[in-house]
CHARMM internal coordinates of N, CA and C (Angstrom, degrees):
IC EDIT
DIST 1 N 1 CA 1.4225
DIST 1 CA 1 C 1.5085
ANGL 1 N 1 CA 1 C 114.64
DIST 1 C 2 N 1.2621
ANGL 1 CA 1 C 2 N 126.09
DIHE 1 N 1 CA 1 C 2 N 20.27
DIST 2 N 2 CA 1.2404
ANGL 1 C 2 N 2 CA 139.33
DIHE 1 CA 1 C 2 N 2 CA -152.20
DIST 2 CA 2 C 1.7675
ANGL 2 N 2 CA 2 C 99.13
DIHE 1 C 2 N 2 CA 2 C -89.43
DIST 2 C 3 N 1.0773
ANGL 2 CA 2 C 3 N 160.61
DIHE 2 N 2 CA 2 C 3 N 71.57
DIST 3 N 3 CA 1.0583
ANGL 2 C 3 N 3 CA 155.21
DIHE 2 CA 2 C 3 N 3 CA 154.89
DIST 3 CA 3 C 2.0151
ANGL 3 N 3 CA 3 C 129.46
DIHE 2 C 3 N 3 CA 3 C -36.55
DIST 3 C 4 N 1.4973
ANGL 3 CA 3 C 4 N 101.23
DIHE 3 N 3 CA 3 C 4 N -56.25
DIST 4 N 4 CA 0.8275
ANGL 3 C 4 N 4 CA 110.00
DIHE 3 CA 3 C 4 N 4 CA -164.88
DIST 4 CA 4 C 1.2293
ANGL 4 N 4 CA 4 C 112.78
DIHE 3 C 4 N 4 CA 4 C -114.45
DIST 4 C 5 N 1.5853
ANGL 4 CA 4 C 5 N 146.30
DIHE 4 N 4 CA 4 C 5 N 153.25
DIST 5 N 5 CA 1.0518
ANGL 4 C 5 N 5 CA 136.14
DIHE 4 CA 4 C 5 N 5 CA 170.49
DIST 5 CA 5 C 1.6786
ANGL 5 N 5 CA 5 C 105.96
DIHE 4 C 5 N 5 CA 5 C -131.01
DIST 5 C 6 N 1.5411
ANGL 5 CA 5 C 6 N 123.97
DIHE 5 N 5 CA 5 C 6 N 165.97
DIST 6 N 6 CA 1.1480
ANGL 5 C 6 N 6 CA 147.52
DIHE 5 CA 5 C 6 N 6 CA 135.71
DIST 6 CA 6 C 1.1366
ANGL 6 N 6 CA 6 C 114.76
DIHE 5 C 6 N 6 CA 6 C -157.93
DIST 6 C 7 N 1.8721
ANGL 6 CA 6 C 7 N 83.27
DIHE 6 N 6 CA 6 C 7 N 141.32
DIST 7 N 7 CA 1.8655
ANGL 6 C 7 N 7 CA 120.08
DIHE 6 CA 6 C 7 N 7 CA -171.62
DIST 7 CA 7 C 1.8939
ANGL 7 N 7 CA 7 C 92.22
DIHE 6 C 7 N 7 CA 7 C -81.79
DIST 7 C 8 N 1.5388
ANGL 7 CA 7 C 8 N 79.12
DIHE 7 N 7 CA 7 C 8 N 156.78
DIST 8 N 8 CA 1.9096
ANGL 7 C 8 N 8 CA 84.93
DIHE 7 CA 7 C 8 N 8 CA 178.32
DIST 8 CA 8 C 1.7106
ANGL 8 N 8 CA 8 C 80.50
DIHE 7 C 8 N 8 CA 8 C -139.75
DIST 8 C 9 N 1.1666
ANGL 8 CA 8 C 9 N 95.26
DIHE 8 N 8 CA 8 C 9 N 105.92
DIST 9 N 9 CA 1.7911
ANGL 8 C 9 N 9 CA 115.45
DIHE 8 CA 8 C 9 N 9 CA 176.45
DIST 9 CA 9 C 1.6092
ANGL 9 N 9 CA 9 C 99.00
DIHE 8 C 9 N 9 CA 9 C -98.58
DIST 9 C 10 N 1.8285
ANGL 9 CA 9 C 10 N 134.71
DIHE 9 N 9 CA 9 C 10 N 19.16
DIST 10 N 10 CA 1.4614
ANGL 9 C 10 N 10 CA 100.22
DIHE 9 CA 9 C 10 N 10 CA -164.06
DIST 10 CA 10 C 1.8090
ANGL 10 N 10 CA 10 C 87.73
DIHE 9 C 10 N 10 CA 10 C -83.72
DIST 10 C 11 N 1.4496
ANGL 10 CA 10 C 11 N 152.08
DIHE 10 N 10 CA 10 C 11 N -28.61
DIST 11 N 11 CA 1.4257
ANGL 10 C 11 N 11 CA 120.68
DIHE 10 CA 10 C 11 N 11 CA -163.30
DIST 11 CA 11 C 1.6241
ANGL 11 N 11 CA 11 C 101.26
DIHE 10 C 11 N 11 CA 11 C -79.70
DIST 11 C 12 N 1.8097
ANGL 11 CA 11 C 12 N 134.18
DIHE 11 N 11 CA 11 C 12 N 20.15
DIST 12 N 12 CA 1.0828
ANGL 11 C 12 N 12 CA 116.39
DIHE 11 CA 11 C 12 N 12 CA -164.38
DIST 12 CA 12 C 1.4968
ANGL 12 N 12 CA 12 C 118.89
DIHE 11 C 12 N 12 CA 12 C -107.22
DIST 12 C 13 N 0.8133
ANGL 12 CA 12 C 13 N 147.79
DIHE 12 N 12 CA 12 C 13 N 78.51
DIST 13 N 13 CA 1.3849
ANGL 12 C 13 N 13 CA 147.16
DIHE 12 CA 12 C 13 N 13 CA 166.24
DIST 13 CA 13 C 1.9255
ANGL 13 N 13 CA 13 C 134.02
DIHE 12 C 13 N 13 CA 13 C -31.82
DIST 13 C 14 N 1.9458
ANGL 13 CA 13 C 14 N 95.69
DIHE 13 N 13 CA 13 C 14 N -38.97
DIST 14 N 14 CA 1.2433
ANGL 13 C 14 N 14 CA 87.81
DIHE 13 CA 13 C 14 N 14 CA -175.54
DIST 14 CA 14 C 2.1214
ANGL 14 N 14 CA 14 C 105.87
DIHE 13 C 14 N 14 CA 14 C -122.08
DIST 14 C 15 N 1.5661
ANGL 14 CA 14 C 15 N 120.72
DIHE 14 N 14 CA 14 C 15 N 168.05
DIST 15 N 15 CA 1.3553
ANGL 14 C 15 N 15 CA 87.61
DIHE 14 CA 14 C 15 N 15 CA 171.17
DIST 15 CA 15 C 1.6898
ANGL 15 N 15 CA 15 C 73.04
DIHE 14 C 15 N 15 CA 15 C -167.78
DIST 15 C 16 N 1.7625
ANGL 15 CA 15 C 16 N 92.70
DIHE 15 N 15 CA 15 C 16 N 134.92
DIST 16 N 16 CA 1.2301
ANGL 15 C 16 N 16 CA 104.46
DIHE 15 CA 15 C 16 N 16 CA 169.20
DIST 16 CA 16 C 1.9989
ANGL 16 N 16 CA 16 C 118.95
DIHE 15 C 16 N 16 CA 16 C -107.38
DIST 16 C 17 N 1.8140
ANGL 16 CA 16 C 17 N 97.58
DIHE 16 N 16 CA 16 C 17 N -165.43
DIST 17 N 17 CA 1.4158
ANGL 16 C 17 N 17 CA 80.87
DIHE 16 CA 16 C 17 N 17 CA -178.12
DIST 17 CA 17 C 1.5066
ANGL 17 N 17 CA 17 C 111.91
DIHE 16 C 17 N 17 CA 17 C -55.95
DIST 17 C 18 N 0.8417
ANGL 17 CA 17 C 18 N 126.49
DIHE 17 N 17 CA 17 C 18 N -37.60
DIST 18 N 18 CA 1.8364
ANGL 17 C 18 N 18 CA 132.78
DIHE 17 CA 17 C 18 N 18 CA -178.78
DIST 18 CA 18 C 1.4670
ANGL 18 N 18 CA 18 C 107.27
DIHE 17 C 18 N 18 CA 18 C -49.58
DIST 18 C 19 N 1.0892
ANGL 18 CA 18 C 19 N 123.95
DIHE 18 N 18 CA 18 C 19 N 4.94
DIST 19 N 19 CA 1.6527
ANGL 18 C 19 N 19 CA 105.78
DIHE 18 CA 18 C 19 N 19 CA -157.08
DIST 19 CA 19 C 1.9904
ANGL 19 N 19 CA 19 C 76.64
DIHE 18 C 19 N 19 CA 19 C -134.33
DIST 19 C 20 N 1.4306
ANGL 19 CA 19 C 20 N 127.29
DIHE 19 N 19 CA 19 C 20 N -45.29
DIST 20 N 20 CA 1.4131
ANGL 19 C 20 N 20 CA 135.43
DIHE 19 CA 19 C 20 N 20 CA 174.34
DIST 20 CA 20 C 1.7295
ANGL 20 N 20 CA 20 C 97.20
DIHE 19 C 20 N 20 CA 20 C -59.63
DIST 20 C 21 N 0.7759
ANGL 20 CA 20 C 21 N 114.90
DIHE 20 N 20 CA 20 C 21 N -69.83
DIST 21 N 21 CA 1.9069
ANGL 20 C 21 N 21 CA 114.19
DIHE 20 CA 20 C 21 N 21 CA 177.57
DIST 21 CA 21 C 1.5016
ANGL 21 N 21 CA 21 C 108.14
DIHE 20 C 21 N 21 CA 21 C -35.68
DIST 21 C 22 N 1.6209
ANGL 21 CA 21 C 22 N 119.49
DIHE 21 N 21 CA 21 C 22 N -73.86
DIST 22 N 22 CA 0.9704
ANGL 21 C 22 N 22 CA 94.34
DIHE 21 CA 21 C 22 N 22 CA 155.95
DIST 22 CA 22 C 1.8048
ANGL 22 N 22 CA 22 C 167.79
DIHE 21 C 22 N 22 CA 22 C -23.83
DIST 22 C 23 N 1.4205
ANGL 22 CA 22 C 23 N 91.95
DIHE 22 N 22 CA 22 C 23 N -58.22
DIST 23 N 23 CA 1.5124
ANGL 22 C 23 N 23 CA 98.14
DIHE 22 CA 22 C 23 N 23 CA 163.19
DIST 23 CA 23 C 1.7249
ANGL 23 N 23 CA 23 C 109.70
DIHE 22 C 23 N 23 CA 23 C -67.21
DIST 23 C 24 N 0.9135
ANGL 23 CA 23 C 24 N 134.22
DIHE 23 N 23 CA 23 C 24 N -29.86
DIST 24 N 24 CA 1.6180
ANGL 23 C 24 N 24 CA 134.63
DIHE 23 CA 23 C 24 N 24 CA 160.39
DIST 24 CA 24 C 1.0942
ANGL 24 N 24 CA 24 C 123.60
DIHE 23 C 24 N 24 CA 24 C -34.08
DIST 24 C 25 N 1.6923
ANGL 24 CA 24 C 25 N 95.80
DIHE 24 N 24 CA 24 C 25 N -70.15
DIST 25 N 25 CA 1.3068
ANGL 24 C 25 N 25 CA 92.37
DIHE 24 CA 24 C 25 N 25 CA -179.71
DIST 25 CA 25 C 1.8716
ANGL 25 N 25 CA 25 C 119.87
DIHE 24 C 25 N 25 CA 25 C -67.47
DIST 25 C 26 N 1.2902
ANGL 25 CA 25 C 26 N 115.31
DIHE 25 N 25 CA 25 C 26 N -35.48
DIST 26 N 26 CA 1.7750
ANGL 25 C 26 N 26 CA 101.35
DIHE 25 CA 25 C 26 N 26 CA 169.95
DIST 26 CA 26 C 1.4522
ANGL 26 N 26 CA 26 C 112.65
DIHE 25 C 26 N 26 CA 26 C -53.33
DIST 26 C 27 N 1.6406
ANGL 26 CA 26 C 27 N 108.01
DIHE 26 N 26 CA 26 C 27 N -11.35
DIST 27 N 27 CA 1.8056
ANGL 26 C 27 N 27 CA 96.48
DIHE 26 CA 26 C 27 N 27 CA -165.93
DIST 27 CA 27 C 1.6780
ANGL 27 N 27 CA 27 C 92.91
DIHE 26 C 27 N 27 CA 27 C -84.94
DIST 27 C 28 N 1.7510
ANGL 27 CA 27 C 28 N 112.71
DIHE 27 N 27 CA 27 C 28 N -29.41
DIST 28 N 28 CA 1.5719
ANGL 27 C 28 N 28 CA 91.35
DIHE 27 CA 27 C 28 N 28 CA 171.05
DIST 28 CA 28 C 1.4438
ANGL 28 N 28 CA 28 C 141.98
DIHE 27 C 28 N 28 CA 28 C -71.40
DIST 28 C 29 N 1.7442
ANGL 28 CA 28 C 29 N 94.67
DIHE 28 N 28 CA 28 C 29 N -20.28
DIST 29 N 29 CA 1.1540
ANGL 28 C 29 N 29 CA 116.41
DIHE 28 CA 28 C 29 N 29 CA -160.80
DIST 29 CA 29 C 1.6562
ANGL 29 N 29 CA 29 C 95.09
DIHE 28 C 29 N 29 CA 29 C -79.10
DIST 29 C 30 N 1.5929
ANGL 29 CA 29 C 30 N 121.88
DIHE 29 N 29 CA 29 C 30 N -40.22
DIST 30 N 30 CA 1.7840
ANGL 29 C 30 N 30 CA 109.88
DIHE 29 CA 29 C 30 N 30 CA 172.06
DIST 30 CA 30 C 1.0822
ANGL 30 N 30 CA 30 C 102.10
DIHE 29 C 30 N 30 CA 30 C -87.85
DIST 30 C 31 N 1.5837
ANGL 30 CA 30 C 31 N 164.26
DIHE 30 N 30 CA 30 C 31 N 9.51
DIST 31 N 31 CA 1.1476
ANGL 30 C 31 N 31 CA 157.13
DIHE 30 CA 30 C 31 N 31 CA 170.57
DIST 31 CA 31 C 2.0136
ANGL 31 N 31 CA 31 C 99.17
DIHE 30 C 31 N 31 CA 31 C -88.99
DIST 31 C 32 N 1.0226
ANGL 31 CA 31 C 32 N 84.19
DIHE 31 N 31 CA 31 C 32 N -35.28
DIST 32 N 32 CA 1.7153
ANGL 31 C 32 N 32 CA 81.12
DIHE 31 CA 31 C 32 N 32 CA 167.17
DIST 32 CA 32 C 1.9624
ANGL 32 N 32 CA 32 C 126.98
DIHE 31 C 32 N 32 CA 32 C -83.19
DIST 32 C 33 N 1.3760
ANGL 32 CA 32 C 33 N 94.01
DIHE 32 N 32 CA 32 C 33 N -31.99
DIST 33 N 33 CA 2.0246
ANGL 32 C 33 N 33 CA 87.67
DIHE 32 CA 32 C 33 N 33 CA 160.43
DIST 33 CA 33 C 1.7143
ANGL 33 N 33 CA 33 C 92.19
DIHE 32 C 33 N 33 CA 33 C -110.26
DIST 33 C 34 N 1.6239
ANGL 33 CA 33 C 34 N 103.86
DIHE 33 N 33 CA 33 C 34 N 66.77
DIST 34 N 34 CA 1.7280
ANGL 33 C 34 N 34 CA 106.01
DIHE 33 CA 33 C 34 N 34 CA 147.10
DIST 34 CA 34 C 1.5279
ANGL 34 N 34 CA 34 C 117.03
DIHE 33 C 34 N 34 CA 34 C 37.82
DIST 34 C 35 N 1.5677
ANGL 34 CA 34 C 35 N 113.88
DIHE 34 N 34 CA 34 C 35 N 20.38
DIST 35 N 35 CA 1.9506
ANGL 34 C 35 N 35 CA 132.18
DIHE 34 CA 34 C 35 N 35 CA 164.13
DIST 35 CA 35 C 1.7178
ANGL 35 N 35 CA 35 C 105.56
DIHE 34 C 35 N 35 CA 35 C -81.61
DIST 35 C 36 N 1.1679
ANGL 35 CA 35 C 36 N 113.84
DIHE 35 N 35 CA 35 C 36 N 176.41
DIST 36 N 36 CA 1.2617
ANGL 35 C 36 N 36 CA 123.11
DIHE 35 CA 35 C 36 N 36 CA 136.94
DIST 36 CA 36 C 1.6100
ANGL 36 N 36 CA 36 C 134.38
DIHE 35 C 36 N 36 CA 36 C -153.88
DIST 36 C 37 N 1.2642
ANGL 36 CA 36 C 37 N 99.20
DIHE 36 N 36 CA 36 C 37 N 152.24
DIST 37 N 37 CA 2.0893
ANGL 36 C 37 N 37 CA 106.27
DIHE 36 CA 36 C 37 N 37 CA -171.54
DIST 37 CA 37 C 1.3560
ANGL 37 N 37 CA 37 C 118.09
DIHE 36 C 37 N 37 CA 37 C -67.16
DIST 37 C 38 N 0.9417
ANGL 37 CA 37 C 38 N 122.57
DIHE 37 N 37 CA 37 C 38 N 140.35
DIST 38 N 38 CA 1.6140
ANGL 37 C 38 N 38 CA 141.34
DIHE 37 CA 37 C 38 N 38 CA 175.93
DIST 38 CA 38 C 1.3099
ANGL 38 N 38 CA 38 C 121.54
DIHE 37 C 38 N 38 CA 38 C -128.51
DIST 38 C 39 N 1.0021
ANGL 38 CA 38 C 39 N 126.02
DIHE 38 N 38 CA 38 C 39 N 128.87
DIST 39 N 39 CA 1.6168
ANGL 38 C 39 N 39 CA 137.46
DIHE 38 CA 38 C 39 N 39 CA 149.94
DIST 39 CA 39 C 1.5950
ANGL 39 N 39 CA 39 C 123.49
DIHE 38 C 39 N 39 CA 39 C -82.98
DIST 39 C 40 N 1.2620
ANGL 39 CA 39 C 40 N 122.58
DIHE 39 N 39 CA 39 C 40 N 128.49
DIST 40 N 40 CA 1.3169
ANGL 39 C 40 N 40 CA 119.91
DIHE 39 CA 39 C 40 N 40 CA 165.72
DIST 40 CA 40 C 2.1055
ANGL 40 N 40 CA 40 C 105.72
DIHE 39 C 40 N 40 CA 40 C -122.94
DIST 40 C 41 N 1.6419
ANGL 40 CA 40 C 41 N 79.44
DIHE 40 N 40 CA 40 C 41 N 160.12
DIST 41 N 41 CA 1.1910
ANGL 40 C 41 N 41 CA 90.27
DIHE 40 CA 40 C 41 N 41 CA 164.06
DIST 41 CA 41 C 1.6917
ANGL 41 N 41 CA 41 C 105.75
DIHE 40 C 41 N 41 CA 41 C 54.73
DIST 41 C 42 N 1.1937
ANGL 41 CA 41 C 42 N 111.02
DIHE 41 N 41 CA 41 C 42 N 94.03
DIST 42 N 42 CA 2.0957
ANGL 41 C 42 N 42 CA 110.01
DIHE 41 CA 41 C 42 N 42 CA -149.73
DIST 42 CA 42 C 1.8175
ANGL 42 N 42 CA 42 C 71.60
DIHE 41 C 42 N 42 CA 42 C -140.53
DIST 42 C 43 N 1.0037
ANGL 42 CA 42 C 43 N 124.45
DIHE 42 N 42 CA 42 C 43 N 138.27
DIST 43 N 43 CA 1.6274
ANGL 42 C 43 N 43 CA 139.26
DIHE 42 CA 42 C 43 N 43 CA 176.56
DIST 43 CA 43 C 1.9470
ANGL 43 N 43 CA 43 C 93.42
DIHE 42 C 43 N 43 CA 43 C -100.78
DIST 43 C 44 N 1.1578
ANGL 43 CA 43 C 44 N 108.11
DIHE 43 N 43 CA 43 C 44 N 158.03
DIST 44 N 44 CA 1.2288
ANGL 43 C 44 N 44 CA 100.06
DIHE 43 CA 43 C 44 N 44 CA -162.53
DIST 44 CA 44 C 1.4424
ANGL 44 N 44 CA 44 C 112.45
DIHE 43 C 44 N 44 CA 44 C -90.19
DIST 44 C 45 N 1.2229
ANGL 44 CA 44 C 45 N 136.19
DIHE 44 N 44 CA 44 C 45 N 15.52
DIST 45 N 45 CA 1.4149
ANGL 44 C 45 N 45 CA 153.17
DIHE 44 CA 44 C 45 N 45 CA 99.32
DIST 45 CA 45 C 1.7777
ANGL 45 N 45 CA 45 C 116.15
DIHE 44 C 45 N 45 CA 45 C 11.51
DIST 45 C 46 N 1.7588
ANGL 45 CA 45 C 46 N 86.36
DIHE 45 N 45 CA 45 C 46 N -85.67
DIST 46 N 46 CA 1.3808
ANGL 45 C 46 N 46 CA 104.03
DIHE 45 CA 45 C 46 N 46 CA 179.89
DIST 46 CA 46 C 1.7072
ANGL 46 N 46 CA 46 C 116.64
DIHE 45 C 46 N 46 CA 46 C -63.72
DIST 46 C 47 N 1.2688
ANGL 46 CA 46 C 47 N 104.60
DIHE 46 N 46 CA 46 C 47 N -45.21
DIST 47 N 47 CA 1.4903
ANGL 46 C 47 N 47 CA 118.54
DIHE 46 CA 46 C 47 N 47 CA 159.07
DIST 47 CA 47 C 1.9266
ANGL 47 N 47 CA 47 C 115.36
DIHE 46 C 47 N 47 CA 47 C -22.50
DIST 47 C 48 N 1.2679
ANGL 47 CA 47 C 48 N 90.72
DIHE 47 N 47 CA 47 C 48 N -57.66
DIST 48 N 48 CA 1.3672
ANGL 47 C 48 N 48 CA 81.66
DIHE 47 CA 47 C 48 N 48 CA -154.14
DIST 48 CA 48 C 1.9412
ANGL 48 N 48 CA 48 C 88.24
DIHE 47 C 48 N 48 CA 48 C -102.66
DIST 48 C 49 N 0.9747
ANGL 48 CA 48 C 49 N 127.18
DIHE 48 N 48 CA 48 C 49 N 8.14
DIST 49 N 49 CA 1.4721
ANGL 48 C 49 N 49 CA 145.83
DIHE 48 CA 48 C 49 N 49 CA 146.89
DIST 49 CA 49 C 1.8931
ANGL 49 N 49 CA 49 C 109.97
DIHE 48 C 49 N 49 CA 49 C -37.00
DIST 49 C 50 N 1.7204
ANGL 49 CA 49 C 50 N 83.57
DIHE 49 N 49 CA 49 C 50 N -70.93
DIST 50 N 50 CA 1.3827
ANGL 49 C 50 N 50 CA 116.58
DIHE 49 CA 49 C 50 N 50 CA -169.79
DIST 50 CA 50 C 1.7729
ANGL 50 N 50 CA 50 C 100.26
DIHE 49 C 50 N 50 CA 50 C -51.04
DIST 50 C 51 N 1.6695
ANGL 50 CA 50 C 51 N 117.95
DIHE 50 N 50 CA 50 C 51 N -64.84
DIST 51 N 51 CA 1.3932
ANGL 50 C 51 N 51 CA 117.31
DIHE 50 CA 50 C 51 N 51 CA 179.65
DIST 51 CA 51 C 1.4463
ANGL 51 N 51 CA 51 C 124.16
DIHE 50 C 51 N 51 CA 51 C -82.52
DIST 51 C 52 N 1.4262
ANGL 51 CA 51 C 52 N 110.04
DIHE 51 N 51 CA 51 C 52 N 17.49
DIST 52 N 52 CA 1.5872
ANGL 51 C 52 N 52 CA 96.15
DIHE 51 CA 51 C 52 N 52 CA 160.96
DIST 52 CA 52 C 1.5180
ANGL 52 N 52 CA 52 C 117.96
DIHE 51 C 52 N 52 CA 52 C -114.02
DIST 52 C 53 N 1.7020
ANGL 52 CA 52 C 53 N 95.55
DIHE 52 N 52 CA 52 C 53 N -11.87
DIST 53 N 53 CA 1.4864
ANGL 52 C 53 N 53 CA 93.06
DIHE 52 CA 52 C 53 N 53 CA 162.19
DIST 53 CA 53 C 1.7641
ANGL 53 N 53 CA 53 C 128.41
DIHE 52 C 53 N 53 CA 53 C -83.29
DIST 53 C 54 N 1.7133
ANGL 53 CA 53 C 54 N 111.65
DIHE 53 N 53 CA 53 C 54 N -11.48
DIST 54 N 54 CA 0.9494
ANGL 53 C 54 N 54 CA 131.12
DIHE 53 CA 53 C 54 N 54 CA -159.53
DIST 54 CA 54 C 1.3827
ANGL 54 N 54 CA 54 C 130.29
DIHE 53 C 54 N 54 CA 54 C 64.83
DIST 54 C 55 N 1.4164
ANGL 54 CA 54 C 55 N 114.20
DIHE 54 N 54 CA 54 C 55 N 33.46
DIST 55 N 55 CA 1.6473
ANGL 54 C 55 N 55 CA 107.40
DIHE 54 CA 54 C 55 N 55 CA 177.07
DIST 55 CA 55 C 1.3456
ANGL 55 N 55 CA 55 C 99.95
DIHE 54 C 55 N 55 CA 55 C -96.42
DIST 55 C 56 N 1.5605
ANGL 55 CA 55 C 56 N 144.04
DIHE 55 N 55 CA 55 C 56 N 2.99
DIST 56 N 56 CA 0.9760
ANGL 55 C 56 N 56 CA 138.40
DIHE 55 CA 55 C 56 N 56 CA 145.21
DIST 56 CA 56 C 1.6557
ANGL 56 N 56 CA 56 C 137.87
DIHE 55 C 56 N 56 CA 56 C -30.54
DIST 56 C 57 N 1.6777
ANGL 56 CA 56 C 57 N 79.55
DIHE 56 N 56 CA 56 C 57 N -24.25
DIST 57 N 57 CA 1.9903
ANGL 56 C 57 N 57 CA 106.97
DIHE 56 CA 56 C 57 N 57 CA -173.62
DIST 57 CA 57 C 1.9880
ANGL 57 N 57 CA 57 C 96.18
DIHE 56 C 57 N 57 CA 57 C -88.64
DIST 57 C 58 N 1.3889
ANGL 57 CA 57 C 58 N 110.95
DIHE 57 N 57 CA 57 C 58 N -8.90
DIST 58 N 58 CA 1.6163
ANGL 57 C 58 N 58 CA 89.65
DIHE 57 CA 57 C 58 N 58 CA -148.04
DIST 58 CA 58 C 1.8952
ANGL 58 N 58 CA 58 C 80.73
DIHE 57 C 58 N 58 CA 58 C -120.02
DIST 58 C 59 N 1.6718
ANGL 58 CA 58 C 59 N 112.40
DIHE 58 N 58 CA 58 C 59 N -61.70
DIST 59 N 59 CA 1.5767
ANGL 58 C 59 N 59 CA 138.19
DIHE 58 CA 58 C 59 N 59 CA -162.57
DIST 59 CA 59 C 2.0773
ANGL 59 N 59 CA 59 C 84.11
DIHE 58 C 59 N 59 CA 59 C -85.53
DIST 59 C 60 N 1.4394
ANGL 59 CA 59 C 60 N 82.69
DIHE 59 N 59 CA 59 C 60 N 118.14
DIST 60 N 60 CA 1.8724
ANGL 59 C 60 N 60 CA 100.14
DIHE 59 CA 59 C 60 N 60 CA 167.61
DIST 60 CA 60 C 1.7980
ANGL 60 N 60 CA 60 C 83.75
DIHE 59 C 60 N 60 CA 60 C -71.46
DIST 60 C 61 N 2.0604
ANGL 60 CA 60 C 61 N 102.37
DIHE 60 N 60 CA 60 C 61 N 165.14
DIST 61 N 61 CA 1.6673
ANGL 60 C 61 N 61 CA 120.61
DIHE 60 CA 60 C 61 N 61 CA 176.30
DIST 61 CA 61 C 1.1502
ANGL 61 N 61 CA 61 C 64.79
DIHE 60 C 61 N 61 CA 61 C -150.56
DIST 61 C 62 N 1.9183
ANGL 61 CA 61 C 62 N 96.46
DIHE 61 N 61 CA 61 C 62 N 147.27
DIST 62 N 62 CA 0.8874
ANGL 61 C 62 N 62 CA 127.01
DIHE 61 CA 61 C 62 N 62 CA 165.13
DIST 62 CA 62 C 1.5631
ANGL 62 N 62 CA 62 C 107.45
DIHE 61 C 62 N 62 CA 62 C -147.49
DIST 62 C 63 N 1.4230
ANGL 62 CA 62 C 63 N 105.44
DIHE 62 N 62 CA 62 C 63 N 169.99
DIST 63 N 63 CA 1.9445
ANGL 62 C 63 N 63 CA 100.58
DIHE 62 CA 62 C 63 N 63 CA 179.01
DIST 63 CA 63 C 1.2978
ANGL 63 N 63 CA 63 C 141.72
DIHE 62 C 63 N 63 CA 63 C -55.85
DIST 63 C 64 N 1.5654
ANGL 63 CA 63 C 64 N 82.49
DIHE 63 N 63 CA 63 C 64 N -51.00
DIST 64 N 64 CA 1.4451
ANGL 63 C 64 N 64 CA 109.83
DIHE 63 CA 63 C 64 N 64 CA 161.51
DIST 64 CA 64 C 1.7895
ANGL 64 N 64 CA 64 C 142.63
DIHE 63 C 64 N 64 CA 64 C -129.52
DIST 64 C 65 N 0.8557
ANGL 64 CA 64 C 65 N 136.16
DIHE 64 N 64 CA 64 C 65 N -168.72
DIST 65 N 65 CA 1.2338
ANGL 64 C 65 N 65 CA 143.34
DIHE 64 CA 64 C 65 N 65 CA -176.26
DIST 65 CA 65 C 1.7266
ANGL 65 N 65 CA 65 C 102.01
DIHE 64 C 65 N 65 CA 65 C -82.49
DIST 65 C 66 N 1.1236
ANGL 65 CA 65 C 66 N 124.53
DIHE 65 N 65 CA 65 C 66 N -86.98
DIST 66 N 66 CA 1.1424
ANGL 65 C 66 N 66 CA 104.78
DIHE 65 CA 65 C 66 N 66 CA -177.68
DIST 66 CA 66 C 2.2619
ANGL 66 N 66 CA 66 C 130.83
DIHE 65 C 66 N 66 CA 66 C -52.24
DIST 66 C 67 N 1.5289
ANGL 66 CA 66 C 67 N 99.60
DIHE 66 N 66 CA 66 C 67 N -24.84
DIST 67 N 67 CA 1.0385
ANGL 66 C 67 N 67 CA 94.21
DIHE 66 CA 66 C 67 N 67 CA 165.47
DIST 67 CA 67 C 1.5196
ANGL 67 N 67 CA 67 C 120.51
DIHE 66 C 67 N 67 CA 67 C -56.93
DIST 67 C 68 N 1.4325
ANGL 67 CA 67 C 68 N 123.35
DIHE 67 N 67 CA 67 C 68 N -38.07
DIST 68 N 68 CA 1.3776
ANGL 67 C 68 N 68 CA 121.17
DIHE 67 CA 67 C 68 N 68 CA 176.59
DIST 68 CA 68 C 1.9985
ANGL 68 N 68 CA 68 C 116.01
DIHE 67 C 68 N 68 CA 68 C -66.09
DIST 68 C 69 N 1.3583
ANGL 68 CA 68 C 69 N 93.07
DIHE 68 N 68 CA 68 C 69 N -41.04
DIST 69 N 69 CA 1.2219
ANGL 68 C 69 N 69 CA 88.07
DIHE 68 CA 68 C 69 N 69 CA 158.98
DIST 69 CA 69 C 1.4137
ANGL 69 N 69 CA 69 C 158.89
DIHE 68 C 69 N 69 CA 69 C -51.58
DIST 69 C 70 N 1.8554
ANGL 69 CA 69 C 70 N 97.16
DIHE 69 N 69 CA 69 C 70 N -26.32
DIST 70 N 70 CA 1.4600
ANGL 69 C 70 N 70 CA 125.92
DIHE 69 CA 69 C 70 N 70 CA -165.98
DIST 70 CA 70 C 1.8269
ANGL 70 N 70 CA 70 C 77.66
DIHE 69 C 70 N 70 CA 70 C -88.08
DIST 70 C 71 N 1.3932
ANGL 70 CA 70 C 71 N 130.50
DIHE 70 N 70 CA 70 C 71 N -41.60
DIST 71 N 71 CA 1.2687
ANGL 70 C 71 N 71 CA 131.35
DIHE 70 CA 70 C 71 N 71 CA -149.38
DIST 71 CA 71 C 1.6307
ANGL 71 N 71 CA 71 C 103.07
DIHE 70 C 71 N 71 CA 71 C -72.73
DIST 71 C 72 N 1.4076
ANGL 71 CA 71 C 72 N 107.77
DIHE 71 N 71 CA 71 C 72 N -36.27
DIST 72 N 72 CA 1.8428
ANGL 71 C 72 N 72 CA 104.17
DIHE 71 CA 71 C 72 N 72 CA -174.31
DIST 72 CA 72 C 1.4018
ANGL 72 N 72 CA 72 C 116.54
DIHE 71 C 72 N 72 CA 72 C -72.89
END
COOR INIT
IC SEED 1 N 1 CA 1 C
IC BUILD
């Protein structure tokens, strides 16, 4: 029954392709029961992670955890 997701990246510092694949695939897996994926709390690491792979275009960031929450 899982629709919606958000990641809570604030203890994360590093993220490879394994960690980008991942978040993908949950973005297909709720884009397919009509949810969508979020990240909060992205260190600016992950930040700039996020826009060179371009999932910035697909996965909403937000500050925090409950802000993503208030958003679904």
């Amino acid at each position: 029954g899982v629709k919606n997701i958000v990641f809570n990246f604030e203890n994360v510092d590093f993220m490879d392709s394994a960690g980008i694949g991942m978040i993908i695939g949950r973005y297909k897996f709720t884009t397919q029961k009509g949810g969508i994926t979020s990240v909060a709390c992205l260190s600016e690491n992950l930040k700039r992670i996020m826009m060179i792979s371009g999932l910035y275009r697909i996965i909403k960031i937000y500050n925090s955890v409950e802000e993503a929450s208030r958003a679904v």
